[in-house]
C-alpha positions as CSV (number, residue, x, y, z in Angstrom):
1,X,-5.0,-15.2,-18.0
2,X,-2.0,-16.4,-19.5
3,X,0.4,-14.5,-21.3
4,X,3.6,-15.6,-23.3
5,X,6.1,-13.5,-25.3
6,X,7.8,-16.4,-27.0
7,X,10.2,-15.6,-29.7
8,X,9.6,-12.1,-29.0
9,X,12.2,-9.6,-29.2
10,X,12.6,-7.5,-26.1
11,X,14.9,-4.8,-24.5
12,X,15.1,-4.0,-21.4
13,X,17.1,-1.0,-20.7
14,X,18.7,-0.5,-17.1
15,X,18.5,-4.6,-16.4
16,X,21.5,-4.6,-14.0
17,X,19.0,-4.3,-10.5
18,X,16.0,-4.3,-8.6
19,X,13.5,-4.0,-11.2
20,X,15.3,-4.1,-14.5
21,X,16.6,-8.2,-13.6
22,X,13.0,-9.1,-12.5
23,X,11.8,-8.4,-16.0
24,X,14.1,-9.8,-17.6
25,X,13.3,-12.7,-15.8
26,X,9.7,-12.6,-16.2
27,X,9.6,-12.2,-20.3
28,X,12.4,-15.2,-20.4
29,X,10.2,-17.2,-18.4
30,X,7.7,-16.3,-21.0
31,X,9.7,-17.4,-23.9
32,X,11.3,-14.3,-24.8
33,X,14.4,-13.3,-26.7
34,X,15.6,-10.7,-23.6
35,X,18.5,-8.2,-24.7
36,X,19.5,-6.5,-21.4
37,X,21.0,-3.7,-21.3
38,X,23.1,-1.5,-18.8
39,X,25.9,0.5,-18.1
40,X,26.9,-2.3,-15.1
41,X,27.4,-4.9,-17.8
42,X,29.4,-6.6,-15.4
43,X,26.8,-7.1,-13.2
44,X,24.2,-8.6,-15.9
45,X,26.6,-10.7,-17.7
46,X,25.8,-13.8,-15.9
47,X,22.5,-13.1,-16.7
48,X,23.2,-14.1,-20.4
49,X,21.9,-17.6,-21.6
50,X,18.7,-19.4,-21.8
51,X,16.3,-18.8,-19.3
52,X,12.9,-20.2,-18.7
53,X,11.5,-21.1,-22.2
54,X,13.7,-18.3,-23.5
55,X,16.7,-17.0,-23.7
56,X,18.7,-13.8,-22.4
57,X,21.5,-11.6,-24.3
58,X,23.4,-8.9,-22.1
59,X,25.2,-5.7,-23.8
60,X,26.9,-2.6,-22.6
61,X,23.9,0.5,-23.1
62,X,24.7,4.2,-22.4
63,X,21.1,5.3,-22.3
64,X,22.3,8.9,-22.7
65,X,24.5,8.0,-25.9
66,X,22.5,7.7,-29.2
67,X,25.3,5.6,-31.0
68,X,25.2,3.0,-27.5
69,X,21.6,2.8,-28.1
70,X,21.4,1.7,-32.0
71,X,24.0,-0.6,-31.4
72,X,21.4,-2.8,-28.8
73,X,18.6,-2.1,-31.4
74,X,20.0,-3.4,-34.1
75,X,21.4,-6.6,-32.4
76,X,18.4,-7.1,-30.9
77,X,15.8,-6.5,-33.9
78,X,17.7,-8.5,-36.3
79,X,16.2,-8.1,-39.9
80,X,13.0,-7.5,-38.2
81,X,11.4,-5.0,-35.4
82,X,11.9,-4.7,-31.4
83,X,8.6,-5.9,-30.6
84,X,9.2,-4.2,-26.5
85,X,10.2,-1.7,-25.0
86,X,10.6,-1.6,-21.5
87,X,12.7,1.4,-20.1
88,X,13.3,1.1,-16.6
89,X,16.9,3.2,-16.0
90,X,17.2,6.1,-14.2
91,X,17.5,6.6,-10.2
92,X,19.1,9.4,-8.9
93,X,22.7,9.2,-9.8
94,X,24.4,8.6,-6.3
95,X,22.7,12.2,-5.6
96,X,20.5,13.5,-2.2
97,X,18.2,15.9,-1.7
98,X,19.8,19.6,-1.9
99,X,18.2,22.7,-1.7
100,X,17.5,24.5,-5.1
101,X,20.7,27.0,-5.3
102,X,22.8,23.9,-4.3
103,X,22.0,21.8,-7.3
104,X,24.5,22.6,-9.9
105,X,23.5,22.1,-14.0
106,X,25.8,19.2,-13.8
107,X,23.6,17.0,-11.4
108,X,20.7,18.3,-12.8
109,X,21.3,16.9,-16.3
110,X,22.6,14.2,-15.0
111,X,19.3,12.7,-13.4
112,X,17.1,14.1,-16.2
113,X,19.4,12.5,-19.0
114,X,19.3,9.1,-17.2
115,X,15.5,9.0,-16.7
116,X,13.9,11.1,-19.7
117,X,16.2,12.3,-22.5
118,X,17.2,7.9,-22.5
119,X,14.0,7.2,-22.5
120,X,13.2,9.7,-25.3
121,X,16.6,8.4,-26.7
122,X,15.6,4.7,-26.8
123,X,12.0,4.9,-28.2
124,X,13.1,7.2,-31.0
125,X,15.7,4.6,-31.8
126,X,12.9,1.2,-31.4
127,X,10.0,3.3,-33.5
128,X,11.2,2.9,-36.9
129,X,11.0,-0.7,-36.7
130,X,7.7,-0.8,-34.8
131,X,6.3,1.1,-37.4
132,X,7.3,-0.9,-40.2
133,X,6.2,-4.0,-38.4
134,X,2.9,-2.2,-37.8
135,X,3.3,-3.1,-34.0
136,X,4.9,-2.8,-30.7
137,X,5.3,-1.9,-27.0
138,X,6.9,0.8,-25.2
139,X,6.6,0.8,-21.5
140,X,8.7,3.1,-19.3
141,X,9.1,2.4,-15.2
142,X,8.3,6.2,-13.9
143,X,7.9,6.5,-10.4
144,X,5.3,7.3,-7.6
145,X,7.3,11.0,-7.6
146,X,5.8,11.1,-11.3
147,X,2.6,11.5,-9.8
148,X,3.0,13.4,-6.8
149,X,6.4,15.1,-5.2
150,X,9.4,12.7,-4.7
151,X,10.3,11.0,-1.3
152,X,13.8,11.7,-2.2
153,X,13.5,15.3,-2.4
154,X,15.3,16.0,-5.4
155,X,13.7,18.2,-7.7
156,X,15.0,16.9,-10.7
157,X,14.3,13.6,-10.0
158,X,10.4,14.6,-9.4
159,X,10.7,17.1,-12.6
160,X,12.5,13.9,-15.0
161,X,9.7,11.4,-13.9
162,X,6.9,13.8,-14.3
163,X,8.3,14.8,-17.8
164,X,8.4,11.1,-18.6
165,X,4.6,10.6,-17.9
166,X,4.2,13.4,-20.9
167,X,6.3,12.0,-22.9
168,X,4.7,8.5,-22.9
169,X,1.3,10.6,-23.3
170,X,2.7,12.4,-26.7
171,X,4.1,9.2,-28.0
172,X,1.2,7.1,-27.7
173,X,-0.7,9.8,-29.5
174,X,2.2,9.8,-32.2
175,X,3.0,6.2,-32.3
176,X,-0.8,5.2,-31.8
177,X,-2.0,4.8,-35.6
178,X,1.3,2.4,-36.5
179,X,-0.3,-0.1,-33.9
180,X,2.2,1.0,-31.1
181,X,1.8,1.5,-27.3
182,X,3.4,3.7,-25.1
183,X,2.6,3.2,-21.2
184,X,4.4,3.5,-18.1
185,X,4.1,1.6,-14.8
186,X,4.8,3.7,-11.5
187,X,6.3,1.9,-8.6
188,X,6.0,3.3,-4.6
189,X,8.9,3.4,-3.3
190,X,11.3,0.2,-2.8
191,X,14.8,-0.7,-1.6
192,X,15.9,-2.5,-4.8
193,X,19.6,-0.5,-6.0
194,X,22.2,1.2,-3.3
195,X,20.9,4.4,-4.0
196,X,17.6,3.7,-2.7
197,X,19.1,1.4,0.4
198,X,21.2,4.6,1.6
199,X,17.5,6.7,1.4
200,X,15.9,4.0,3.3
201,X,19.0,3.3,5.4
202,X,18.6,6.8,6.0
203,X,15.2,6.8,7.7
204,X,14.5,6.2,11.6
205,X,14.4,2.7,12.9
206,X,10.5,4.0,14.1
207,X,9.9,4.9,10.5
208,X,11.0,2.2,8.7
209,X,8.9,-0.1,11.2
210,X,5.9,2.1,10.1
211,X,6.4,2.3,6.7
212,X,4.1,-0.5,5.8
213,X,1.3,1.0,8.0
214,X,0.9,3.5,5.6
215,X,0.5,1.3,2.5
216,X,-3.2,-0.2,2.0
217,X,-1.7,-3.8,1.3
218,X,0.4,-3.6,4.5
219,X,3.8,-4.8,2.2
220,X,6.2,-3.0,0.8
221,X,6.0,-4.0,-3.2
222,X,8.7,-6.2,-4.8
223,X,10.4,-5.9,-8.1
224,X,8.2,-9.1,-9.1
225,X,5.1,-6.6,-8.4
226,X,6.5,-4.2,-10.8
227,X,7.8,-7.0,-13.4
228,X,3.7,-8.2,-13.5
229,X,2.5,-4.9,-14.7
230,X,4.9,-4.5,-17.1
231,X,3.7,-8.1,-18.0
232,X,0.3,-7.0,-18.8
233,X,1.1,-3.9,-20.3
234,X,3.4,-5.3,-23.3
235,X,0.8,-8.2,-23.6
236,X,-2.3,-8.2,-26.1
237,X,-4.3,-8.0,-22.9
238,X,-3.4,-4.6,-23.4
239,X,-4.2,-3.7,-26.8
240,X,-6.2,-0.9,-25.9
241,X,-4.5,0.6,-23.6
242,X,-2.1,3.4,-24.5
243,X,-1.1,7.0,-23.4
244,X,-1.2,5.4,-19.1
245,X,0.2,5.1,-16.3
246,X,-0.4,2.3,-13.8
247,X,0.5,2.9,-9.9
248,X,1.8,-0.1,-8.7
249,X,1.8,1.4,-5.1
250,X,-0.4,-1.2,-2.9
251,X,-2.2,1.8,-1.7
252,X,-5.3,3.6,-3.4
253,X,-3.5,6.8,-3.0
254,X,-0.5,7.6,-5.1
């Protein structure tokens, strides 16, 4: 199977880490135009130049800020469409688990703005132009706790990835008959930004030695393992395919 994206354009939204800079990578290797986004445009500003057979742009993107968000678009669809999607910020904000009359409004929104309202946020700014174009590919990076309860513990980190999963179900039924995809990719869990180092930092020396035990594979997954199901996802492989969600967890169970 080979898959290219050249000359496509592509966002990535939350490119900075972990994740978000392994696809970036991957769809420059594949000949992409790459426009990564984050708040930390510090740290993806060396990221910026060719790359692979393609070629990578970086910009400042407040996912939670509608006017941050058009401004990406429209440098990166040109006179034409964003052909992908791919939104993969969110985390938990610096937060740890509290219990449930701890949590004030203010780090509740905080962690659902980051991980749905953006990603409600970016898609309504990419559709237009998808729809004119009569094509394109939104994929979102939930999370395992989309599926099932969150290892973190924080509720609305489990509440913003599950509402994600329905919102990528009601756009693909929306967005379906203009020839556009919405899918999401859900990752187990993985030490790939500081806030998920302090969770696993904060885990027993005998758990962390046993972790993999409990993962079919017997590997933790890499961003790479992420970045290749995203790959399939926004390809034509996947033309049919709309409205999912694919665990990438190395385990049969979620």
């Amino acid at each position: 199977m080979h898959i290219a994206f050249s000359n496509q354009r592509v966002i990535v939204a939350g490119a900075a880490r972990g994740i978000g800079r392994a696809i970036v990578a991957a769809f420059a290797e594949r000949g992409a135009q790459v426009w990564a986004g984050d708040l930390l445009h510090e740290e993806i500003a060396p990221l910026a130049g060719p790359a692979g057979g393609g070629m990578v742009h970086t910009a400042h993107l407040d996912v939670t800020d509608p006017a941050s968000i058009a401004r990406l678009v429209a440098a990166a669809a040109g006179d034409g469409a964003v052909d992908i999607l791919v939104y993969v910020a969110g985390g938990v904000r610096g937060q740890s688990a509290q219990p449930i009359e701890g949590v004030s409004p203010d780090d509740w929104h905080a962690i659902v703005d980051a991980n749905l309202t953006g990603a409600f946020l970016c898609a309504q700014a990419v559709a237009p132009g998808m729809k004119r174009a009569g094509r394109g590919r939104i994929v979102t990076i939930s999370s395992r706790a989309g599926l099932v309860t969150s290892l973190t513990g924080i509720a609305s980190y489990a509440a913003a990835k599950h509402g994600q999963l329905g919102l990528i179900k009601q756009l693909a039924q929306e967005l379906g008959p203009f020839g556009i995809n919405v899918n999401s990719v859900a990752p187990g869990f993985m030490a790939t930004s500081p806030d998920y180092e302090r969770q696993w930092a904060s885990y027993t020396a005998a758990v962390r030695a046993a972790f993999a035990d409990h993962i079919a594979m017997r590997r933790m997954g890499t961003p790479q393992d992420i970045a290749y199901a995203v790959m399939f996802l926004a390809s034509d492989y996947a033309s049919w395919i709309t409205g999912q969600v694919l665990p990438v967890t190395g385990s049969p169970l979620v």
